[in-house]
DSSP file (Angstrom, degrees, kcal/mol; ACC not computed):
  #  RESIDUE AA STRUCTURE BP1 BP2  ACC     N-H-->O    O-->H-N    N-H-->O    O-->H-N    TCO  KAPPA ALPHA  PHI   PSI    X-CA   Y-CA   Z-CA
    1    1 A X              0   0    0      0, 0.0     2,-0.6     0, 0.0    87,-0.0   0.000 360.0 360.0 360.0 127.1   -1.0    0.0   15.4
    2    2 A X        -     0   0    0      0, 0.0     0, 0.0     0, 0.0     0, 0.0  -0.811 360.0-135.4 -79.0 102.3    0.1   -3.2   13.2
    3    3 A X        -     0   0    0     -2,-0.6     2,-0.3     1,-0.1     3,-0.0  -0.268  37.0-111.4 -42.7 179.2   -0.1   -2.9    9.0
    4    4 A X     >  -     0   0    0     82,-0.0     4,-2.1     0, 0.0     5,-0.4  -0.840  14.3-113.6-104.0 124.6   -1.7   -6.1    7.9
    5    5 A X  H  > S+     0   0    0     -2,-0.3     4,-3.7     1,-0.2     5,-0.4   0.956 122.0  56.8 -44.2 -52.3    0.2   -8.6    5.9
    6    6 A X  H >> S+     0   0    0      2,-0.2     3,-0.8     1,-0.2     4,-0.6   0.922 113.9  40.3 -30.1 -74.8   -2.6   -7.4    2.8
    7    7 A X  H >> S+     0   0    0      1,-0.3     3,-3.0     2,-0.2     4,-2.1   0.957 115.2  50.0 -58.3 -56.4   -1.4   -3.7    3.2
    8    8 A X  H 3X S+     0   0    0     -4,-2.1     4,-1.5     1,-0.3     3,-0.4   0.863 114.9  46.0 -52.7 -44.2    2.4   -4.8    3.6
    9    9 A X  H << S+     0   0    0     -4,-3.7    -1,-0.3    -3,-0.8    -2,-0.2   0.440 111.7  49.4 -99.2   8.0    2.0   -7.0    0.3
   10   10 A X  H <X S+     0   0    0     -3,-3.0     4,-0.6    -4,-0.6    -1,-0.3   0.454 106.0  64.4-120.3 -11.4    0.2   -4.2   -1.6
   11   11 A X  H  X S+     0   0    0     -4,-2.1     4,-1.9    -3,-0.4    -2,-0.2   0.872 105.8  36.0  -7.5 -76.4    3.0   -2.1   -0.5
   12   12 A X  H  X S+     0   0    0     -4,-1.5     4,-0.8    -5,-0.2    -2,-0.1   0.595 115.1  59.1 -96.5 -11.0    5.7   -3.9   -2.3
   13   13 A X  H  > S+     0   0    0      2,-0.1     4,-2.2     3,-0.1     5,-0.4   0.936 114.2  45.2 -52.2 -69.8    3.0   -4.6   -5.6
   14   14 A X  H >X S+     0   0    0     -4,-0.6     3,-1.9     1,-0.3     4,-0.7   0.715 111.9  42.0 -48.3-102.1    2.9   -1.0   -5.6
   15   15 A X  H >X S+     0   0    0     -4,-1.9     3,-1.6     1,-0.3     4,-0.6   0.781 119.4  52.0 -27.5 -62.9    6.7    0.2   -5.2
   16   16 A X  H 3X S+     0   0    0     -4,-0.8     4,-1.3     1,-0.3    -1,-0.3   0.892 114.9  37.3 -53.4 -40.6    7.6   -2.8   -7.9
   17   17 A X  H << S+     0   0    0     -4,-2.2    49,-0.4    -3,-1.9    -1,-0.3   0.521 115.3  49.9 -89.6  -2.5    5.2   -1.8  -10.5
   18   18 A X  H << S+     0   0    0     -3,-1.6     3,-0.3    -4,-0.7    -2,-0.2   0.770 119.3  46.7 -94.6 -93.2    5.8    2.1   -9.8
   19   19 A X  H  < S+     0   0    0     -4,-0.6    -2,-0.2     1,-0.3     2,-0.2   0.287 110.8  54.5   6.6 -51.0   10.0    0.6  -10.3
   20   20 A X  S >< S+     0   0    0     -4,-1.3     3,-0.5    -5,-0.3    -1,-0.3  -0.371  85.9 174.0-112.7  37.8    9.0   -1.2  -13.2
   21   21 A X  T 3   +     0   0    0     -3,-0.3     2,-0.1     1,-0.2   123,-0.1   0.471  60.4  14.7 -46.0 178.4    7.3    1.7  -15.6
   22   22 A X  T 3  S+     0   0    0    123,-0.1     2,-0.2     1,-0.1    -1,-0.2   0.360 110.3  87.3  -4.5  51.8    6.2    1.2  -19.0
   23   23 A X  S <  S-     0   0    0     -3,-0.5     2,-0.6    41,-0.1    -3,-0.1  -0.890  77.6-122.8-170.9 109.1    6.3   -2.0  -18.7
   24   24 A X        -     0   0    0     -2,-0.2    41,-0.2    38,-0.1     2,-0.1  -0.907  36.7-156.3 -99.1 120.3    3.5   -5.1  -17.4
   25   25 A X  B     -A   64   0A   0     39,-1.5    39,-0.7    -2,-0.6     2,-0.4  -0.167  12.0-110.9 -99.8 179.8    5.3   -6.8  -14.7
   26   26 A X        -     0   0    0     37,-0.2     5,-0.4     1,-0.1    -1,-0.1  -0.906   4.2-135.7-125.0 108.4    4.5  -10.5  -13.8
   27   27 A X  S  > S+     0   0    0     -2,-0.4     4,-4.2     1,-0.2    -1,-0.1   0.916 114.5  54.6 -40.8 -43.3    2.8  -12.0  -10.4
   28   28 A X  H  > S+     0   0    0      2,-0.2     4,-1.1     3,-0.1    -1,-0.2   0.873 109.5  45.4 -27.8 -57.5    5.5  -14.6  -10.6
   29   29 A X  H >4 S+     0   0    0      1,-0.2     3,-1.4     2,-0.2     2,-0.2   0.424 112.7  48.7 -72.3-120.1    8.4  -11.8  -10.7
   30   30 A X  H 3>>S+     0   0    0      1,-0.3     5,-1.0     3,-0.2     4,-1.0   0.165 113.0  50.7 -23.5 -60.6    6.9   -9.7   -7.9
   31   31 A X  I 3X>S+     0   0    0     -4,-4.2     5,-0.8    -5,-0.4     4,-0.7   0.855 109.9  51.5 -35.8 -36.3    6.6  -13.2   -5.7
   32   32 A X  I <<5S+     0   0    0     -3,-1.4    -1,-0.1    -4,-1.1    -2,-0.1   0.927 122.3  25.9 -78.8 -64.7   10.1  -13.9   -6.5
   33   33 A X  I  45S+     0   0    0      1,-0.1    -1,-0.2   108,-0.1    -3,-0.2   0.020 126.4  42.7 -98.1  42.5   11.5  -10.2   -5.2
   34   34 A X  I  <5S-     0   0    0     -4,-1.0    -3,-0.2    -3,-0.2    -2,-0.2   0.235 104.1-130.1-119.2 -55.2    9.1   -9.2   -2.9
   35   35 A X  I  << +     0   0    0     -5,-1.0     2,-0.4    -4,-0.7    -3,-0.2   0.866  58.9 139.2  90.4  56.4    9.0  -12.7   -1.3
   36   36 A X      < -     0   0    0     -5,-0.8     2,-0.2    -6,-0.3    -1,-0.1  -0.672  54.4-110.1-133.1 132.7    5.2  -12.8   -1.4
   37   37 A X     >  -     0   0    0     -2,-0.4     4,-1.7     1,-0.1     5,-0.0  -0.689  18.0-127.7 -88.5 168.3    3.1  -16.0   -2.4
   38   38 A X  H  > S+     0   0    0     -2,-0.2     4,-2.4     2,-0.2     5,-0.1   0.905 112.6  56.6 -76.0 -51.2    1.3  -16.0   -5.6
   39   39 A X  H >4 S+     0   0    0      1,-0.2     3,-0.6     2,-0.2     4,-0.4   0.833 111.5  42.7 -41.4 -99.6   -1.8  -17.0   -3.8
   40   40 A X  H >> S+     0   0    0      2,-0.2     4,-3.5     1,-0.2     3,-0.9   0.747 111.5  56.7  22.0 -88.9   -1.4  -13.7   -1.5
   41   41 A X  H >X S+     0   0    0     -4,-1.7     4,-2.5     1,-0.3     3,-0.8   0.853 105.9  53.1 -38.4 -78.3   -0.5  -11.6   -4.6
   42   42 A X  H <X S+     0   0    0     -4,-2.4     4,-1.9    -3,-0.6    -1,-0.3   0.681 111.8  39.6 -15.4 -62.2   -3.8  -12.6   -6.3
   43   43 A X  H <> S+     0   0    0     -3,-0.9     4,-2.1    -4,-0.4    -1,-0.3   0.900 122.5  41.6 -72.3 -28.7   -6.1  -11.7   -3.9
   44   44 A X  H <X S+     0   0    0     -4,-3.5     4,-2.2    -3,-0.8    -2,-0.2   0.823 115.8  48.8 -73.4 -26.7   -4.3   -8.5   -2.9
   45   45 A X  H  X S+     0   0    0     -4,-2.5     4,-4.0    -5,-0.4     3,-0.4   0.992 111.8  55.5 -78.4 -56.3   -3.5   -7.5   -6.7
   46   46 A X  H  X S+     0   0    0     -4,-1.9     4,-1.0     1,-0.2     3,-0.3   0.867 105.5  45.8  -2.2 -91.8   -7.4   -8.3   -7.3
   47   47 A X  H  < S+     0   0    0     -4,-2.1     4,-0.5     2,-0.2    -1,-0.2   0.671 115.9  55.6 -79.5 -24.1   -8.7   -5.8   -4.5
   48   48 A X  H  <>S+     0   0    0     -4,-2.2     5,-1.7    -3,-0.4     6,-0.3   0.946 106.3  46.4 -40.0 -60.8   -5.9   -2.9   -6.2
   49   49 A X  H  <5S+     0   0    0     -4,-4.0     3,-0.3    -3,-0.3    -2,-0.2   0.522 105.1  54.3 -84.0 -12.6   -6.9   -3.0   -9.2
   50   50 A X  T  <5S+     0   0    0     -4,-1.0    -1,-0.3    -5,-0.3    -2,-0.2   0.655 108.8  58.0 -66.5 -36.6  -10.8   -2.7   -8.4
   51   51 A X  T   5S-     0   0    0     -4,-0.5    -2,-0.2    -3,-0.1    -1,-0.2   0.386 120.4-116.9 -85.5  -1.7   -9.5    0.7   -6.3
   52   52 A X  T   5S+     0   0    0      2,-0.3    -3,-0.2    -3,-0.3    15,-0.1   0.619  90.3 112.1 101.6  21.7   -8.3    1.7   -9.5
   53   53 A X  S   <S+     0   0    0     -5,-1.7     2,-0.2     1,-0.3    -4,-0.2   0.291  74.6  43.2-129.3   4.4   -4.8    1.7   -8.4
   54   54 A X        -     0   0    0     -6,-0.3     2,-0.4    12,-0.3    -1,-0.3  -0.889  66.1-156.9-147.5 122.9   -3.6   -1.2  -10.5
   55   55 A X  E     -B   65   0A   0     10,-2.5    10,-1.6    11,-0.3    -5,-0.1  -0.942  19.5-176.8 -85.7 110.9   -4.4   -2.0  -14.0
   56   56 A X  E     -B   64   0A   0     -2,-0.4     8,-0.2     8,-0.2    -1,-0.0  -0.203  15.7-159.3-112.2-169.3   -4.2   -5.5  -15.2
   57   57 A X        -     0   0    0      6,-1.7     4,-0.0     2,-0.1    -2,-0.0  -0.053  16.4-128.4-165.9  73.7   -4.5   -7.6  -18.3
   58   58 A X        +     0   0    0      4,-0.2     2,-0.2     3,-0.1     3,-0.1   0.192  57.3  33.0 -26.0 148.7   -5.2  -11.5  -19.0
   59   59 A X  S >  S-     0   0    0      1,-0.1     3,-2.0     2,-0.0    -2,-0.1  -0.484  94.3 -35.3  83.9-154.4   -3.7  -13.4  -20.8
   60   60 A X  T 3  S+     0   0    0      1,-0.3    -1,-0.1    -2,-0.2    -2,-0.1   0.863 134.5  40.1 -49.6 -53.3   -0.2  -14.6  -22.3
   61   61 A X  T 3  S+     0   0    0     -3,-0.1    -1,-0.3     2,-0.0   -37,-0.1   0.022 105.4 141.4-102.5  21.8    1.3  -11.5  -22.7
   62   62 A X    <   +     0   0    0     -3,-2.0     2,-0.3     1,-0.1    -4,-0.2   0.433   8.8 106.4 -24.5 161.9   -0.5  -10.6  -19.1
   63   63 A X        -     0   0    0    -37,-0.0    -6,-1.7     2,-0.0     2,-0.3  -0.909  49.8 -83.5 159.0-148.4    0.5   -8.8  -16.2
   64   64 A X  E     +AB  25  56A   0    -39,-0.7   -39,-1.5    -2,-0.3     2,-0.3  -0.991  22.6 176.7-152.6 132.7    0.0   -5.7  -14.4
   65   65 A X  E     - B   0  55A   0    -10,-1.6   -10,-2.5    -2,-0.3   -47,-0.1  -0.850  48.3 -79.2-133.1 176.7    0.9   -1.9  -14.0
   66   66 A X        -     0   0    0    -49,-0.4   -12,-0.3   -12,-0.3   -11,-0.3  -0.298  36.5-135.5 -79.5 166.2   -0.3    1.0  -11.7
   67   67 A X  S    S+     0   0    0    -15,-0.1     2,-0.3     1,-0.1   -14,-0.2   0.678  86.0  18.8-134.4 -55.6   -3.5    2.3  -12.9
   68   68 A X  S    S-     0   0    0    -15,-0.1    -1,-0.1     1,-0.1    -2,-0.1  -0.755 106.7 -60.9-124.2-170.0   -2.4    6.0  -12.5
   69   69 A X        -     0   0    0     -2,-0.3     3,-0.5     1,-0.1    58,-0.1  -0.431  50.5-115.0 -75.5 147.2    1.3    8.0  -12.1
   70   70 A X  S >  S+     0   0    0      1,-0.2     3,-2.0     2,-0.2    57,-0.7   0.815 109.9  64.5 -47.7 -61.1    3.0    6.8   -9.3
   71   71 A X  T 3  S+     0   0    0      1,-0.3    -1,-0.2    56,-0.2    -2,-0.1   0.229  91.2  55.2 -67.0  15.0    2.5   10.5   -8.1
   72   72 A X  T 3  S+     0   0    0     -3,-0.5     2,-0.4    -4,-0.0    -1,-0.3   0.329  86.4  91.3-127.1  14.5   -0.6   10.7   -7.9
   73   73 A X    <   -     0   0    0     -3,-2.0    54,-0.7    -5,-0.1     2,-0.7  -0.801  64.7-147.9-109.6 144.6   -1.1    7.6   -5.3
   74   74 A X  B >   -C  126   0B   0     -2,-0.4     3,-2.5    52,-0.2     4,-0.3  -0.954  12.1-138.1-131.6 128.1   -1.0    8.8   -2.0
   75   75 A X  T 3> S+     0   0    0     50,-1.1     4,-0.8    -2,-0.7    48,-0.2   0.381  98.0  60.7 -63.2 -37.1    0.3    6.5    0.4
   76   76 A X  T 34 S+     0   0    0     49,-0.4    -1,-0.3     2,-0.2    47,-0.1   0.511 102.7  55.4 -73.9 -25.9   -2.5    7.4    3.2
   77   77 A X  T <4 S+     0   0    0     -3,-2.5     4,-0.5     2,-0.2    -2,-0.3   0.574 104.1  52.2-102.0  -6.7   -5.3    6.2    0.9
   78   78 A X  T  > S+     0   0    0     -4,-0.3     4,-0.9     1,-0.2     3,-0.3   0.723 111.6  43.0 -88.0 -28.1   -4.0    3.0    0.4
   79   79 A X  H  X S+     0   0    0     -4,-0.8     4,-0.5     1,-0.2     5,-0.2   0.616 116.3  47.2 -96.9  17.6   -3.6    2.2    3.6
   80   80 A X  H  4 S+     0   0    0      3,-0.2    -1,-0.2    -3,-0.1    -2,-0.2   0.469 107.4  51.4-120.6  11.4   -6.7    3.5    4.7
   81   81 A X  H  4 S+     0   0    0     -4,-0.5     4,-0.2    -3,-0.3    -2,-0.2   0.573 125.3  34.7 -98.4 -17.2   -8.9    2.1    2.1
   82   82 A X  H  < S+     0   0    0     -4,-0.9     3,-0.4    -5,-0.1     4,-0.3   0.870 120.3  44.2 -78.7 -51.9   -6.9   -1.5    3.3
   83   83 A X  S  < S+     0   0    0     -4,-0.5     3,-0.4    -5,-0.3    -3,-0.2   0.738  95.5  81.7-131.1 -49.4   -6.4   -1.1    6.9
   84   84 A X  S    S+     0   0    0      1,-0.3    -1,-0.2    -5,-0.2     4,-0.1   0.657  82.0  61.3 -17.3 -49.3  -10.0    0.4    7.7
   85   85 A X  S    S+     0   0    0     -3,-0.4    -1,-0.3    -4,-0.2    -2,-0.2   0.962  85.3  89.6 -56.5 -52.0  -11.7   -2.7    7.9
   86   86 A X  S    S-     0   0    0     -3,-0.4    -1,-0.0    -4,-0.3    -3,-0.0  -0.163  78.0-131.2 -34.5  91.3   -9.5   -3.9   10.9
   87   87 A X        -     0   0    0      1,-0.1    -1,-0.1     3,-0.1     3,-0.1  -0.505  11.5-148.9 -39.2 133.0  -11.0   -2.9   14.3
   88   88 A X  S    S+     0   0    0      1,-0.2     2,-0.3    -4,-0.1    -1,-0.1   0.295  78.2   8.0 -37.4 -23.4   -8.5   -1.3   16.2
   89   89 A X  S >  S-     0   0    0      1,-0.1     3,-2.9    22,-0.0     4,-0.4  -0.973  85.6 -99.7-171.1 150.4   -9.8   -2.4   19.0
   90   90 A X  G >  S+     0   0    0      1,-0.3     3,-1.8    -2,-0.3     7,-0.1   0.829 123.4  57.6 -50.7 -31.4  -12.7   -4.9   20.2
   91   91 A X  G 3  S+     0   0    0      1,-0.3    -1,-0.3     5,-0.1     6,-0.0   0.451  92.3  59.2 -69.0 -20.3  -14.5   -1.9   20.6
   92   92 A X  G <  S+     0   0    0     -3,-2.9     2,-0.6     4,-0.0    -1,-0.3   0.460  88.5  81.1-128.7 -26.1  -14.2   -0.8   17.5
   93   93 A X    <   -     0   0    0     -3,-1.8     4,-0.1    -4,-0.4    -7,-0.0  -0.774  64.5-155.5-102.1 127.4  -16.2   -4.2   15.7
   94   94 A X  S    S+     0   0    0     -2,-0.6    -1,-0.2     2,-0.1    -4,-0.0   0.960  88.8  41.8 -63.4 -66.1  -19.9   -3.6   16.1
   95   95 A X  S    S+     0   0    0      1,-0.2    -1,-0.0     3,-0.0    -2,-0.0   0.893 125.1  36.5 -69.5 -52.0  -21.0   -7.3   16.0
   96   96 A X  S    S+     0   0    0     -6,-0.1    -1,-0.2     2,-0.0    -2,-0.1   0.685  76.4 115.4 -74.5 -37.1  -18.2   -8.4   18.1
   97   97 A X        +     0   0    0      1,-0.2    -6,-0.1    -7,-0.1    -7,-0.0  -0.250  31.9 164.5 -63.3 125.5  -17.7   -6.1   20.3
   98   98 A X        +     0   0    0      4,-0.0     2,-0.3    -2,-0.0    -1,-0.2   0.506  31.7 125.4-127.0 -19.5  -18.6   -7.7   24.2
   99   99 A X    >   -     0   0    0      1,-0.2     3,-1.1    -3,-0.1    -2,-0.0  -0.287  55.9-148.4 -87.6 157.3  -17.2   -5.4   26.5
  100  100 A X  T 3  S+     0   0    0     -2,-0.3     3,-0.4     1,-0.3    -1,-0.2   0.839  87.0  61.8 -74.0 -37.7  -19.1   -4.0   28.9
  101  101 A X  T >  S+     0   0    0      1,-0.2     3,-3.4     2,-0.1     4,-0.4   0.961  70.9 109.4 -53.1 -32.8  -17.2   -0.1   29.2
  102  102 A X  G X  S+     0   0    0     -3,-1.1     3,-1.2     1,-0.3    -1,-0.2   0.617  76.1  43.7 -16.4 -70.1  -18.0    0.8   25.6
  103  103 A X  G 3  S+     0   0    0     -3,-0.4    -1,-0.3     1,-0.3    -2,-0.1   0.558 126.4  29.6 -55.6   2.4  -20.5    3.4   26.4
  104  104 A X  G <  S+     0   0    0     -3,-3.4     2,-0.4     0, 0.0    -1,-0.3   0.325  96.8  99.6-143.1  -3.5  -18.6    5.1   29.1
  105  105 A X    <   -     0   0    0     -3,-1.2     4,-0.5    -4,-0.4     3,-0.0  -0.681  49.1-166.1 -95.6 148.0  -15.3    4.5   28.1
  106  106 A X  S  > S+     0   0    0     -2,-0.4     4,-0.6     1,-0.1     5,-0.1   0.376  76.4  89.1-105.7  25.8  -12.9    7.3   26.2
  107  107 A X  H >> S+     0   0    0      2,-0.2     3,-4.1     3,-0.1     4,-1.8   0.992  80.9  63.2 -36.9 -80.2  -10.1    4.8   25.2
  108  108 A X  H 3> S+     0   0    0      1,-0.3     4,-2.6     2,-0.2    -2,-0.1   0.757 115.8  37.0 -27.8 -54.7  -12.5    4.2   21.6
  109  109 A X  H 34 S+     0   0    0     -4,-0.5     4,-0.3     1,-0.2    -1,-0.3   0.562 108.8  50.0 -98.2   8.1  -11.7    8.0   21.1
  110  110 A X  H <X S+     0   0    0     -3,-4.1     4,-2.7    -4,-0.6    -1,-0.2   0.684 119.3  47.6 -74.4 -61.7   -8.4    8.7   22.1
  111  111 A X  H >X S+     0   0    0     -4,-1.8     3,-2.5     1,-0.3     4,-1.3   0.942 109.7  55.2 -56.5 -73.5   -7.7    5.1   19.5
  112  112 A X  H 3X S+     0   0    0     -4,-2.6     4,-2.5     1,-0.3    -1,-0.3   0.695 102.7  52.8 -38.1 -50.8   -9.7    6.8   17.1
  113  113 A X  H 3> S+     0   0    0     -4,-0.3     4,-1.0     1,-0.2    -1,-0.3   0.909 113.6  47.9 -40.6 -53.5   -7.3   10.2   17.3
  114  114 A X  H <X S+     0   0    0     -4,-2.7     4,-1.2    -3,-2.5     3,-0.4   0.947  99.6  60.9 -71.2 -47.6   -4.4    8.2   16.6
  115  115 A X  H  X S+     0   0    0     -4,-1.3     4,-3.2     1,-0.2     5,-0.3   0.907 110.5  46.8 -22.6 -58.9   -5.6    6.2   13.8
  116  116 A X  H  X S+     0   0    0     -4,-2.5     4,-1.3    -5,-0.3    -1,-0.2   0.769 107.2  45.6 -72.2 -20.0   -6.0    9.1   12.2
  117  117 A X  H  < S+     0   0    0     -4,-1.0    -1,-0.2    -3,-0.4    -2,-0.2   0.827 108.3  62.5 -90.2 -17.6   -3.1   11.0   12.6
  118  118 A X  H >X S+     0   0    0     -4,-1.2     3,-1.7    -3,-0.2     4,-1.0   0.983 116.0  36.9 -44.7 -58.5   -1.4    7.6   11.8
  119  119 A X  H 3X S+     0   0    0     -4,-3.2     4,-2.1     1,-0.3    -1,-0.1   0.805 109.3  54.7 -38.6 -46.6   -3.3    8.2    8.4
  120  120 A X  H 3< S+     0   0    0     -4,-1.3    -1,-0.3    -5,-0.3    -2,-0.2   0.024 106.8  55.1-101.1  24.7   -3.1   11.7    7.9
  121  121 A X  H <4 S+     0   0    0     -3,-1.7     3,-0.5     2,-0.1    -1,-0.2   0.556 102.6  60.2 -99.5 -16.8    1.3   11.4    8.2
  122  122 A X  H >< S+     0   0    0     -4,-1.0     3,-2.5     1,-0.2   -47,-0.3   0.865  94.6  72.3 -49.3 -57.0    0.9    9.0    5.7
  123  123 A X  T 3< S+     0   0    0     -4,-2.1    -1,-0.2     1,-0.3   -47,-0.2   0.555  89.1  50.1 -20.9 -57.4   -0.8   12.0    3.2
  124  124 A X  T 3  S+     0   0    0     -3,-0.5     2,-0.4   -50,-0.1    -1,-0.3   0.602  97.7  89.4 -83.3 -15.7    1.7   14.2    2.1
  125  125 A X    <   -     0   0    0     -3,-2.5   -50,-1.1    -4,-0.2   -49,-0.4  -0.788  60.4-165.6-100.6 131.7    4.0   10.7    1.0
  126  126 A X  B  >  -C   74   0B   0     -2,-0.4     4,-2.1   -52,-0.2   -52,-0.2  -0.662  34.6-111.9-107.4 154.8    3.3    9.6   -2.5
  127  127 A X  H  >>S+     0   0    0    -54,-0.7     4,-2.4   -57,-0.7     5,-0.6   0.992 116.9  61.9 -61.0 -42.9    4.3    6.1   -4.1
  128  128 A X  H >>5S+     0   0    0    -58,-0.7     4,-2.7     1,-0.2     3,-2.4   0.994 103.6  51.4 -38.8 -68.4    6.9    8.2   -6.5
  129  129 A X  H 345S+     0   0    0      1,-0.2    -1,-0.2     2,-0.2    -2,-0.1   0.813 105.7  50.3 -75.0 -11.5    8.6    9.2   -3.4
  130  130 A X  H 3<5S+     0   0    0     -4,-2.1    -1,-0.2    -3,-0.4    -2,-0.2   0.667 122.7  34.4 -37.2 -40.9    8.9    5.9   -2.0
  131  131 A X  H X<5S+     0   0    0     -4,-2.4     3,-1.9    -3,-2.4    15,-0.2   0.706  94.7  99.6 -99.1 -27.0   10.3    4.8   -5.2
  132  132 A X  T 3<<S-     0   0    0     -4,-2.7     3,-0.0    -5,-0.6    19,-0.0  -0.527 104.3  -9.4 -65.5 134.4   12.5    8.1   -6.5
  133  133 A X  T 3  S+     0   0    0      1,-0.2     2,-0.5     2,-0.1    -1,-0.2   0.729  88.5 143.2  70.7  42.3   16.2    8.1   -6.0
  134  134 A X    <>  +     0   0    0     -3,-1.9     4,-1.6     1,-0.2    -1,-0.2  -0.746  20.0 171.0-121.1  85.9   15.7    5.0   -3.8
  135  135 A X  T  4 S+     0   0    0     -2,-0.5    -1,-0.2     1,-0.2    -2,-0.1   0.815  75.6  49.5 -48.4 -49.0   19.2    3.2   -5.1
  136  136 A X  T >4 S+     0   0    0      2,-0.2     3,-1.6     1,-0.2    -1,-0.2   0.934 112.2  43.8 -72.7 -47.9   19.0    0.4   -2.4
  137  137 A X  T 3> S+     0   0    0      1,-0.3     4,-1.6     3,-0.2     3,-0.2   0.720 111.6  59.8 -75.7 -20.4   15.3   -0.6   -3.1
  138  138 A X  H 3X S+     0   0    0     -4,-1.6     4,-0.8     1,-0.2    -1,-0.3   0.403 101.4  51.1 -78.2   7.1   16.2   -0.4   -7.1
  139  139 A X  H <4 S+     0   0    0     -3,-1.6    -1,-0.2     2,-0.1    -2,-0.2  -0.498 116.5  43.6-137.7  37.2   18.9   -3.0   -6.9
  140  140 A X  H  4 S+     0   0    0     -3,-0.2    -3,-0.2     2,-0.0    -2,-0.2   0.187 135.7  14.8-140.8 -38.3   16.1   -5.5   -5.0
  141  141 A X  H  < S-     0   0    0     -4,-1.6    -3,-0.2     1,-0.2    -2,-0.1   0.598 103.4-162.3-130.1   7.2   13.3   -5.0   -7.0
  142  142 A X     <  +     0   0    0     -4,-0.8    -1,-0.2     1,-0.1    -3,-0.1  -0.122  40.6  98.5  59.1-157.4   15.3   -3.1  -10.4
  143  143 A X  S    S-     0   0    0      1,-0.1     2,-0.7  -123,-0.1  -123,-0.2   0.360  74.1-100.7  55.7 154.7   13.8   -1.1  -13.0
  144  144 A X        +     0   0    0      1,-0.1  -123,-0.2  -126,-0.1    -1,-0.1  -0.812  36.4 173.1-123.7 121.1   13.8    2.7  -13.0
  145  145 A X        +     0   0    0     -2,-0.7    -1,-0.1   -14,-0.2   -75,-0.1   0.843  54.2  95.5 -63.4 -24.6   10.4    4.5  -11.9
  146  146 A X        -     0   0    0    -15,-0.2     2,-0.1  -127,-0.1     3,-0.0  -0.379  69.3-134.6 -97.8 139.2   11.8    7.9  -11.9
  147  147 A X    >   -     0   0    0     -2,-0.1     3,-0.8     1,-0.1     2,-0.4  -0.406  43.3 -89.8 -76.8-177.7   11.7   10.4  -14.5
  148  148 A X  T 3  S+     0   0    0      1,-0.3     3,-0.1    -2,-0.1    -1,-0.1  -0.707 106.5   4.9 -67.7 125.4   14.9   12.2  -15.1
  149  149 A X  T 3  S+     0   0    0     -2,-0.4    -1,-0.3     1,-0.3    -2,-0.0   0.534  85.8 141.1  82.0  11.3   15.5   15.4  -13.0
  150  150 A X    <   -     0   0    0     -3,-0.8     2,-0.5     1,-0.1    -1,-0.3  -0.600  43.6-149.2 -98.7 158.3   12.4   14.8  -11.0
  151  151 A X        -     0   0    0     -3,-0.1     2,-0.4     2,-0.0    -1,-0.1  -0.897  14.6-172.0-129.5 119.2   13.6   15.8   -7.4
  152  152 A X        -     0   0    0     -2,-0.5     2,-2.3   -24,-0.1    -2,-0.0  -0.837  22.7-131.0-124.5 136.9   12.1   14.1   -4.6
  153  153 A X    >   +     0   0    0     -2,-0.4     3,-0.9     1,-0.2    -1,-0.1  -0.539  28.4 170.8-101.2  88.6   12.5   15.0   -0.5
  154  154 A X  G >   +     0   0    0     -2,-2.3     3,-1.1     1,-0.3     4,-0.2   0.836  58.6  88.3 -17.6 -62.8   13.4   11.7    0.9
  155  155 A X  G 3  S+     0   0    0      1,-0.3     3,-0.4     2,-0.2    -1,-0.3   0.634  86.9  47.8 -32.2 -28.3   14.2   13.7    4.2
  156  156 A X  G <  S+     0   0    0     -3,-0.9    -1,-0.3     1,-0.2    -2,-0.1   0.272  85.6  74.4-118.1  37.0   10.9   13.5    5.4
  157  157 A X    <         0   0    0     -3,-1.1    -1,-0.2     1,-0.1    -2,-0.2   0.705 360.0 360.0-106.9 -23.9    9.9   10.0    4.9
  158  158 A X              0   0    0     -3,-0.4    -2,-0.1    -4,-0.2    -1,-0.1   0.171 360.0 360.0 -40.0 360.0   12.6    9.1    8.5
């Protein structure tokens, strides 16, 4: 399975503004240390914040933050409210779909199995634990997300 540039770049929205807490952070800055175009950013920041998972604000003193705690986005629902549309396979597109096995082949559910277990390791990983006590990934994108004491088990993100 490939992410989608869209998931990848709503990724790194997500991990900057969980980085960047109390706080409305700036498309500009997030283009700049993410390496994202603005264009991009827009559409993707756009279709976040309609999922409730980004909050924005117009104007001057503009920007953007996460729409709920960091710990309470769960890493499996963004990429399956994102990644969903994307047939997996020709099979997999209703309109499109031309090959001839469909009805007799068990590929389509065998793909289907994986997808989902793809999903469902995703589950248990929050943005907070992406972001907590992640030293290298504060000194690219700065800020600190983390509360004090909070203790988060990395170990199983490998």
């Amino acid at each position: 399975m490939r992410v989608t540039k869209r998931t990848n770049i709503a990724m790194r929205v997500l991990m900057f503004c969980a980085a960047n807490p109390g706080r409305l952070v700036t498309k500009h800055e997030i283009a700049q240390r993410c390496n994202a175009s603005e264009n991009h950013l827009a559409q993707v920041i756009n279709q976040l914040a309609q999922m409730g998972f980004l909050h924005t604000q117009r104007g001057r003193n503009g920007g953007l933050e996460l729409g709920r705690p960091a710990e309470d986005i769960v890493i499996g629902d963004i990429f399956r409210a994102l990644e969903q549309p994307v047939p997996l396979a020709e099979c997999f597109a209703d309109v499109d779909n031309t090959c001839p096995l469909t009805d007799a082949c068990r590929l389509r559910s065998a793909l289907t199995r994986a997808a989902n277990a793809f999903y469902e390791t995703l589950d248990p990983i929050t943005l907070d634990s992406l972001v907590c006590d992640n030293a290298a990934l504060m000194n690219i994108i700065s800020g600190d997300g983390c509360r004090a004491g909070r203790l988060v088990n990395a170990g199983t993100m490998d």
